[in-house]
N, C-alpha and C positions, 0 to 999 in steps of 0.2 A: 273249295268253293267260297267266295266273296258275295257279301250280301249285296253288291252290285250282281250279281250275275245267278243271282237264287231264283226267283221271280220268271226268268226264261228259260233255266234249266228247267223249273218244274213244268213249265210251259212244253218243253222239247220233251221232256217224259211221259207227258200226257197225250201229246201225239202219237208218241210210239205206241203205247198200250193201245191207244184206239186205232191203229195200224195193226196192231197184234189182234185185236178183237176182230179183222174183217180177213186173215187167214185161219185155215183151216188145223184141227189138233195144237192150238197155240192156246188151253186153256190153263195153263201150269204158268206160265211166258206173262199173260194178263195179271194172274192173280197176282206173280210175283212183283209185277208194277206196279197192281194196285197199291200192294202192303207198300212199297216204298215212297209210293204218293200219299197214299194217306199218312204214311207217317212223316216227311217233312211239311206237309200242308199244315202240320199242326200247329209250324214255326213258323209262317207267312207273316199273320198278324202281328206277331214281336217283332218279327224286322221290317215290314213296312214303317211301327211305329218309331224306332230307334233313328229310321234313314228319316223320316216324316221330321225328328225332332230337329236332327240334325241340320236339314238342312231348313227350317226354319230358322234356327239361328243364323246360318250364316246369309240369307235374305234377309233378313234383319241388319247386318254389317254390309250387303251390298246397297241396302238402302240409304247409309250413313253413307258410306262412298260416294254414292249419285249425289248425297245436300253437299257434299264439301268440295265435290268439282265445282273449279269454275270458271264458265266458259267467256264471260263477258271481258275478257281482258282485248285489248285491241291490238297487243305488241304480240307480233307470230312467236317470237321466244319463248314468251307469255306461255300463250296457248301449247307449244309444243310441252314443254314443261307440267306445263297441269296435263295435258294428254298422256303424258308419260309416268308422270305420281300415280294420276285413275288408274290408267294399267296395268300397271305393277303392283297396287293395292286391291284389286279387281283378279291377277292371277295368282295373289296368295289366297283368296278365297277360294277358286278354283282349287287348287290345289288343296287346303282342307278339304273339301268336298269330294276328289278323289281318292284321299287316305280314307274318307268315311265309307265309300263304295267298296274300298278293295279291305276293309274289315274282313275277317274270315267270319266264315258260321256255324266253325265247327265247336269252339267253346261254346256257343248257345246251347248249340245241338246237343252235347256231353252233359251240361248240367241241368238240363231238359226244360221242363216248363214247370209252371206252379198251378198249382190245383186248381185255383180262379179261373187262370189263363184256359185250361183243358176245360172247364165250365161255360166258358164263352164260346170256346170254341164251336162254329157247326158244323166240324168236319169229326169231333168226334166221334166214332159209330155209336148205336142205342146200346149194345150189351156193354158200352163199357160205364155211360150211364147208369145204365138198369144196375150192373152190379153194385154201385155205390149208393141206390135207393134201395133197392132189397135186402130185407138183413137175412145174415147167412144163418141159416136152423140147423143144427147139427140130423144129419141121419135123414135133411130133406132131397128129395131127388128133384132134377129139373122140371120133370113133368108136374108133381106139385107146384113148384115153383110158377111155373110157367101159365100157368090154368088160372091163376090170380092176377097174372100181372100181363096189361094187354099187349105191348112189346114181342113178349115171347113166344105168344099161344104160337105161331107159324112157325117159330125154334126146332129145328129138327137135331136131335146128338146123332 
């Protein structure tokens, strides 16, 4: 998968589950969705930013393109010539821009996220919060746990 193509796959995944939620004995089929939606969703925001930077810069160089054309020349040679520089300086940009789409996502994916990032995030679920705010007590059971911290009280083991 290409971080060109993340963004609608999870989109096409997301239809299916909720296609799976509206037949019947397909609760197994859902859940397994879910897990795997929730878990690339995790990596949305790091590659919208990465393609976001990207192609900032290169609007940036297509902007320098557009000041150095120039079209006020009156000899059609002229003209042809600069039409044909812009162009050609115009589909190298292109062309970075599709080497930054067809990135893969799966090095991202492998070396997962940073702990800020899963903090930002608001797709992480609350028990995986909750566990990072509750300290672990040795010999405590959830139901302790649970009866303090308002997240859990509805936690069923």
């Amino acid at each position: 998968m290409t971080m060109g193509e993340f963004s609608s796959r999870l989109s096409l995944l997301q239809a299916f589950r909720n296609h799976a939620k509206t037949l019947q004995n397909s609760k197994i089929t859902v859940d397994a969705l879910s897990n795997c939606i929730d878990f690339y969703v995790q990596f949305g925001s790091t590659i919208a930013e990465k393609l976001s930077a990207g192609r900032a810069l290169l609007q940036k160089e297509i902007s320098e393109v557009i000041l150095l054309a120039s079209w006020k020349d009156v000899n059609i040679d002229a003209l042809k010539q600069s039409a044909r520089k812009s162009h050609t300086a115009l589909f190298k940009i292109v062309r970075k821009y599709r080497l930054r789409l067809s990135e893969p996502v799966q090095p991202l994916v492998e070396t997962g996220l940073s702990l800020e990032t899963l903090n930002k995030s608001a797709h992480v679920n609350k028990l995986h919060r909750i566990e990072q705010s509750v300290p672990i007590m040795e010999g405590a059971k959830l139901a302790d746990i649970s009866s303090r911290h308002k997240d859990l009280r509805d936690y069923k083991t």
